[in-house]
BALOBA-1460 file (C-alpha; in Angstrom, 3 decimals):
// residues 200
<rec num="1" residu="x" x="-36.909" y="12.507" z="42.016"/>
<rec num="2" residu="x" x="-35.972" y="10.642" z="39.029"/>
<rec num="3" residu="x" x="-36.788" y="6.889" z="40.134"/>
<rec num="4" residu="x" x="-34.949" y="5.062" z="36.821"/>
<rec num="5" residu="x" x="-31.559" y="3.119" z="37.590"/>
<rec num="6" residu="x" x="-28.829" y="5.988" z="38.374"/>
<rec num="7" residu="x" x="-26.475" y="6.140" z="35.509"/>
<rec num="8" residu="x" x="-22.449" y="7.498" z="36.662"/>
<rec num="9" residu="x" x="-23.849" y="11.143" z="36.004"/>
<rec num="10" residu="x" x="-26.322" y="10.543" z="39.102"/>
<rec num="11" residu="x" x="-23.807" y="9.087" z="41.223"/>
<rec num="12" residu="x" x="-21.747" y="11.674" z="40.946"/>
<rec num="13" residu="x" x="-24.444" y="14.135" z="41.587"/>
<rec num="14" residu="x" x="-25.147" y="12.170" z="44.662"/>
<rec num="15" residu="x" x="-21.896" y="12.009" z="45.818"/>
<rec num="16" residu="x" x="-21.604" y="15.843" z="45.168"/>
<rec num="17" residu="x" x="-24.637" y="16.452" z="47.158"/>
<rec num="18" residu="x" x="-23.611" y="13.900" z="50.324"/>
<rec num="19" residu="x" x="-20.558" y="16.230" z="50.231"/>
<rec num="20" residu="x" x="-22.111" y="19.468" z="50.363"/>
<rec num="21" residu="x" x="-24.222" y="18.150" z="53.359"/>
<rec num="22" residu="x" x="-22.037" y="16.249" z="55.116"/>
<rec num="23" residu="x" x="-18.938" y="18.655" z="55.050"/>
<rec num="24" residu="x" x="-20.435" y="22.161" z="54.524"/>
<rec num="25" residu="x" x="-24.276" y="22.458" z="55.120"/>
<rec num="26" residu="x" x="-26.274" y="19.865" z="56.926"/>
<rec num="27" residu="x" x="-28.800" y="22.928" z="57.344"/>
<rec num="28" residu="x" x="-29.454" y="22.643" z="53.478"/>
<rec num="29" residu="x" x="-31.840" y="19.490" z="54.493"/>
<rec num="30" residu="x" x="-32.253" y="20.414" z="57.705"/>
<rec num="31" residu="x" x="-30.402" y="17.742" z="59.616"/>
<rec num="32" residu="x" x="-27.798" y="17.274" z="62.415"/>
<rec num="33" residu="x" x="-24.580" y="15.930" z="62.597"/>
<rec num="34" residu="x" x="-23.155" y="14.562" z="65.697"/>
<rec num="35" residu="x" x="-19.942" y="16.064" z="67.272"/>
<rec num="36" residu="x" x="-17.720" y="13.287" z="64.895"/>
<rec num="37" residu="x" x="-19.626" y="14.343" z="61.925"/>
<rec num="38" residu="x" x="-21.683" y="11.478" z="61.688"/>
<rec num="39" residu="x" x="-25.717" y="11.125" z="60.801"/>
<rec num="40" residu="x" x="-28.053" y="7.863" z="60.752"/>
<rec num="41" residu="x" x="-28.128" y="6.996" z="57.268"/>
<rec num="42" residu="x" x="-32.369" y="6.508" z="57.282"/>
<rec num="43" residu="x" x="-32.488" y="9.925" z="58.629"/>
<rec num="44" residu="x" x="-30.159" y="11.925" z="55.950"/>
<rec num="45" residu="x" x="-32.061" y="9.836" z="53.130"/>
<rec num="46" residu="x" x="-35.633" y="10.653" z="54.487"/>
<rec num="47" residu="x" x="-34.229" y="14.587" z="55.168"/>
<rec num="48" residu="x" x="-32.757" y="14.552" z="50.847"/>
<rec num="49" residu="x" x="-36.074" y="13.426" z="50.024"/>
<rec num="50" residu="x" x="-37.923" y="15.965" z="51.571"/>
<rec num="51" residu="x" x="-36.209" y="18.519" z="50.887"/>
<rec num="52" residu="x" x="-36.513" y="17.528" z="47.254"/>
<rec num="53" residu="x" x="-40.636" y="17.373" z="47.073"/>
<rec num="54" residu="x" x="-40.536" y="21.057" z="48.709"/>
<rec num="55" residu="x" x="-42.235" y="23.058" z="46.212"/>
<rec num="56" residu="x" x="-39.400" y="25.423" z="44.550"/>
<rec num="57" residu="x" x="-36.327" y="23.057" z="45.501"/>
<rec num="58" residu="x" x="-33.711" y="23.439" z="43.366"/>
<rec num="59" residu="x" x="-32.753" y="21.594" z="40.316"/>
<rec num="60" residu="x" x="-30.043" y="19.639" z="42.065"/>
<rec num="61" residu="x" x="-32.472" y="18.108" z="44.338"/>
<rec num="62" residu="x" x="-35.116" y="17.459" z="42.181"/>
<rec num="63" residu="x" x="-32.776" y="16.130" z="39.433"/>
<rec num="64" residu="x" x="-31.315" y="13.179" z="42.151"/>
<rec num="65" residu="x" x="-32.047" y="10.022" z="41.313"/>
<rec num="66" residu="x" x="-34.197" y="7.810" z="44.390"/>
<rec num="67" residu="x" x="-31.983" y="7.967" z="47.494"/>
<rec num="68" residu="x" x="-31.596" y="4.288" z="49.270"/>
<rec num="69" residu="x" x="-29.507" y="3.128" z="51.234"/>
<rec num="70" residu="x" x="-28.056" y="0.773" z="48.501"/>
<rec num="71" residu="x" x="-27.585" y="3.264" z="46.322"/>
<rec num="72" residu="x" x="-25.542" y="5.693" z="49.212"/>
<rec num="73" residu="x" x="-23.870" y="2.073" z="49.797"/>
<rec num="74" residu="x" x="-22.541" y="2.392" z="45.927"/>
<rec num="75" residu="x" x="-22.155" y="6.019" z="46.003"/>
<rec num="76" residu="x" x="-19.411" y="5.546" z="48.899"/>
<rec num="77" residu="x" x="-17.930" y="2.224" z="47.447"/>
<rec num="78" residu="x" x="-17.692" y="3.614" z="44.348"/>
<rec num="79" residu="x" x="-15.971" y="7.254" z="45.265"/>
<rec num="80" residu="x" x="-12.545" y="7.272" z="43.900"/>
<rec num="81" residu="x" x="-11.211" y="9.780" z="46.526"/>
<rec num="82" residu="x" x="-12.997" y="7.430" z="48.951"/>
<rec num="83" residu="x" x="-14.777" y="10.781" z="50.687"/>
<rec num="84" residu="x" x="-16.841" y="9.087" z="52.886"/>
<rec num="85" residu="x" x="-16.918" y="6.515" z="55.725"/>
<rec num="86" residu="x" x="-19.929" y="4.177" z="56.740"/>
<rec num="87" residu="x" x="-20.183" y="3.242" z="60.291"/>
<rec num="88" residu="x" x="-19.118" y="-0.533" z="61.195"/>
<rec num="89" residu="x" x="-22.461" y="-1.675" z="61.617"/>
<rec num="90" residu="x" x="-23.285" y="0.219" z="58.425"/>
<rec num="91" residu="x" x="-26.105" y="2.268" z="59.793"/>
<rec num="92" residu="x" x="-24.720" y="5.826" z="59.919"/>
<rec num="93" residu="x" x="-22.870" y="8.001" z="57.456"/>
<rec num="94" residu="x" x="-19.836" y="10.969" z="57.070"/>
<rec num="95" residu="x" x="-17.526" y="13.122" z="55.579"/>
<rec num="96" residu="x" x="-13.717" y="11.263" z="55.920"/>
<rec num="97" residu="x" x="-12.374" y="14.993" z="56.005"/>
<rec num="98" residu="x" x="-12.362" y="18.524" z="54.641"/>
<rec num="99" residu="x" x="-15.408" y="19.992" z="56.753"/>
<rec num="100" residu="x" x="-16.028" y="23.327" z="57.444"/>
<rec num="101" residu="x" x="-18.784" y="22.855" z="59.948"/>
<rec num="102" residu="x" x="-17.170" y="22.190" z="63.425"/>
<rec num="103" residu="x" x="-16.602" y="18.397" z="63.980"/>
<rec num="104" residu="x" x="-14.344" y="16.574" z="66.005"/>
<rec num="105" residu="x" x="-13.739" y="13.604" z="63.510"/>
<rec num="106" residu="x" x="-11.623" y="11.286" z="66.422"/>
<rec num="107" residu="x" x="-8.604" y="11.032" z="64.744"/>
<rec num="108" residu="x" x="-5.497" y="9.752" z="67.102"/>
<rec num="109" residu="x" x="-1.760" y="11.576" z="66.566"/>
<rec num="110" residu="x" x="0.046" y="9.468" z="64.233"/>
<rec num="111" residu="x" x="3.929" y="9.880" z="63.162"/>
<rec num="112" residu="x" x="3.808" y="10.728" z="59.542"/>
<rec num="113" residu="x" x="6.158" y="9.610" z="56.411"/>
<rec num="114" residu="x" x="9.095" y="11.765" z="56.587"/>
<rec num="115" residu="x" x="8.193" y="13.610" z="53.582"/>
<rec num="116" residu="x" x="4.319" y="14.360" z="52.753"/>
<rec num="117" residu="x" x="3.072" y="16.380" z="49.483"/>
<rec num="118" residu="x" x="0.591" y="19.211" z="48.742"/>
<rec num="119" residu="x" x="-0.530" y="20.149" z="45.281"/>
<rec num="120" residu="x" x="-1.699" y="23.835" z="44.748"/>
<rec num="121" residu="x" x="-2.019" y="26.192" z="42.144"/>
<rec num="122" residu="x" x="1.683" y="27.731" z="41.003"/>
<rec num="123" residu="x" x="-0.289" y="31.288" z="41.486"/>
<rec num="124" residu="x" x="-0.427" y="30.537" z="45.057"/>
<rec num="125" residu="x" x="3.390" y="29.877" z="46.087"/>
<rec num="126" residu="x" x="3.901" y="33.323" z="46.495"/>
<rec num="127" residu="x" x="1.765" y="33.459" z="49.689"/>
<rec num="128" residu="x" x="2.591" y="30.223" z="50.827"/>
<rec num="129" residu="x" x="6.219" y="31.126" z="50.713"/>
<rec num="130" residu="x" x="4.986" y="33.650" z="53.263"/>
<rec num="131" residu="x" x="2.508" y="32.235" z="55.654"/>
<rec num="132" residu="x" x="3.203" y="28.638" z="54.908"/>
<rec num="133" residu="x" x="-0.439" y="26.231" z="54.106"/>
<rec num="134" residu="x" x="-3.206" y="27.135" z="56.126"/>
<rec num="135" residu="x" x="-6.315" y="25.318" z="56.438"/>
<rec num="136" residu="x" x="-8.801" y="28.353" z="55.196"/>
<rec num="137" residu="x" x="-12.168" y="27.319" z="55.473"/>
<rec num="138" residu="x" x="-11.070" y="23.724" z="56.426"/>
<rec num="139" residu="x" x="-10.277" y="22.533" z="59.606"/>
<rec num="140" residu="x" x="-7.421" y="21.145" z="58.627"/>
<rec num="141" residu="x" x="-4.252" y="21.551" z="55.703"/>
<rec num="142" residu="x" x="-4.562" y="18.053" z="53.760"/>
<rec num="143" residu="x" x="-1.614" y="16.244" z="52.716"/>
<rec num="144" residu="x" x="-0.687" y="13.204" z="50.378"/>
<rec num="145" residu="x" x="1.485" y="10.505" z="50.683"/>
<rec num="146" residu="x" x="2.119" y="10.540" z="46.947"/>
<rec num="147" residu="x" x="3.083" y="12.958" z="44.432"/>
<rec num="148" residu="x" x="0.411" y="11.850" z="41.701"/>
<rec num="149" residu="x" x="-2.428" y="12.851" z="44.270"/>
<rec num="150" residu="x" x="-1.326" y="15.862" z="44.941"/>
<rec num="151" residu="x" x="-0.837" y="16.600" z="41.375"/>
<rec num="152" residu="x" x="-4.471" y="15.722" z="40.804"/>
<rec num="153" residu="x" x="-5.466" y="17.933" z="43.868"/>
<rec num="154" residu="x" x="-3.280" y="21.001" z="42.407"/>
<rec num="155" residu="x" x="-4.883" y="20.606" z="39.112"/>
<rec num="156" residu="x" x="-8.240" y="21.582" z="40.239"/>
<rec num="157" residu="x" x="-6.813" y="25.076" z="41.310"/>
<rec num="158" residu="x" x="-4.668" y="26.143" z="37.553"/>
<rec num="159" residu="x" x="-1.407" y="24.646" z="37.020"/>
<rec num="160" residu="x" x="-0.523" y="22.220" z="39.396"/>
<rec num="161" residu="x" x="2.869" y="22.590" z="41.312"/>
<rec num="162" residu="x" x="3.441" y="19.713" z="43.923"/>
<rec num="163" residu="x" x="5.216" y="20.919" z="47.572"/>
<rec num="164" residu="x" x="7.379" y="18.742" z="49.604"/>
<rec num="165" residu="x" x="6.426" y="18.872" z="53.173"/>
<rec num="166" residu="x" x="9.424" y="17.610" z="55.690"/>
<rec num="167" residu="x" x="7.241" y="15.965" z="57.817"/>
<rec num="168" residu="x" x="9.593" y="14.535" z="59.897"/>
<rec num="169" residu="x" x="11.035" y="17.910" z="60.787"/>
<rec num="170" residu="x" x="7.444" y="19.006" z="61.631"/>
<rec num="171" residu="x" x="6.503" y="16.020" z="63.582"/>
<rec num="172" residu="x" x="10.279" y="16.491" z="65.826"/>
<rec num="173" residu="x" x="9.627" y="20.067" z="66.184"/>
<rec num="174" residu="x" x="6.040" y="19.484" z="67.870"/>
<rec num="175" residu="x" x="3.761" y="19.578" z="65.206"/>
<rec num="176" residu="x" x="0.342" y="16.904" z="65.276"/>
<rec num="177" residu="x" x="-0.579" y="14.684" z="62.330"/>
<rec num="178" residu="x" x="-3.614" y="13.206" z="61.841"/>
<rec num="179" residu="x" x="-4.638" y="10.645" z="59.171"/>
<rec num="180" residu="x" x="-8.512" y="9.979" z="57.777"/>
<rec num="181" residu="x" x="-10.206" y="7.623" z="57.103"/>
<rec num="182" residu="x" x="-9.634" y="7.883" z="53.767"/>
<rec num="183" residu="x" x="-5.593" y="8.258" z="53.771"/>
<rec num="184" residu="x" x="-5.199" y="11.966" z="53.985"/>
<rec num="185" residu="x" x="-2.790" y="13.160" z="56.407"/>
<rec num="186" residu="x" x="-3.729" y="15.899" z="58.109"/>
<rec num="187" residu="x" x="-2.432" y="19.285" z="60.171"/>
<rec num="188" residu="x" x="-3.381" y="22.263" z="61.438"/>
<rec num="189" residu="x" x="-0.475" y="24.306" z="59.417"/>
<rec num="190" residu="x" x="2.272" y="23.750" z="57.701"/>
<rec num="191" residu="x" x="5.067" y="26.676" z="58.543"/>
<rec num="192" residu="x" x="6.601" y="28.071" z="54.933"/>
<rec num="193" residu="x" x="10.283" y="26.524" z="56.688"/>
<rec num="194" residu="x" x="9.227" y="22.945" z="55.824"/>
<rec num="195" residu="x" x="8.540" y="23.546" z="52.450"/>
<rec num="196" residu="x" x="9.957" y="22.578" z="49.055"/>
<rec num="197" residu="x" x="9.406" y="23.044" z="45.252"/>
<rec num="198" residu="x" x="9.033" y="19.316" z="44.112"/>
<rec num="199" residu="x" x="11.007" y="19.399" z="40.774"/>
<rec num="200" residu="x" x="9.051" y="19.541" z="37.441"/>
């Protein structure tokens, strides 16, 4: 491991790995989340830095920068999508949302703005105009309280196209919302009925 001052390149590498462990693959460095997702912070650095000495580990891991707590501290102060929580008492670590490894993050029902936002690629209104948003490999469809994020969020898929989400209708008719810890609202589906194009 490099053991020089991280630069924002590292960070981000960091941050990219906590997410693929936290979220996706714990397995990848042989850990165990608990049933909320979370994992003592001591342990996941100790399990990074093994994994990274194995002989053959892969560039990504030998490439990170020395894993302390300080620098996860930063890592998760610094993340501008705010990805992941600490613990109160600052000792353990997770994922604010979008797993795909089964977790029950504790969220209470919450009633949602009236209106909530989705951005997506335009390619995919088609089938969503069919079979509404589904979560696919999350647990969970994630929504935004504000157009620019969802923008952002579309962007990463083509060009962006921003859906209105009536909420309120949702949340009348039955439907649970969620919110992390990070501000995303979430649900388990969004039916094609309570959606709108959001004007260009």
């Amino acid at each position: 491991m490099d053991t020089t001052k991280p630069n924002a390149k590292q960070l981000e590498s960091v941050s990219r790995t906590l997410s693929k462990i936290l979220r996706h693959e714990p397995q990848l460095v042989g850990v165990t989340l608990d049933n909320q997702g979370w994992i003592d912070l001591v342990e996941l650095i100790d399990a990074i830095e093994r994994t990274a000495r194995v002989p053959g580990a892969s560039k990504s891991f030998r490439s990170l920068p020395t894993i302390t707590v300080e620098l996860i501290q930063a890592v998760v102060a610094a993340n501008d999508k705010q990805r992941f929580s600490l613990s109160e008492d600052g000792i353990r670590i997770r994922a604010a949302q979008g797993h795909s490894v089964e977790v029950d993050l504790g969220y209470v029902s919450k009633t949602p703005p009236a209106v909530l936002y989705h951005g997506t690629a335009v390619g995919n209104w088609v089938h969503i105009q069919v079979e509404g948003l589904k979560p696919g490999s999350r647990h969970a469809v994630h929504l935004s309280a504000e157009t620019e994020t969802a923008r952002r969020v579309g962007a990463r898929h083509g060009t962006p196209i921003v859906l209105i989400v009536d909420a309120a209708q949702m949340h009348a008719d039955g439907s649970t919302f969620t919110q992390s810890d990070n501000g995303v609202w979430l649900t388990e589906h969004v039916p094609a009925r309570y959606l709108t194009v959001l004007a260009a």
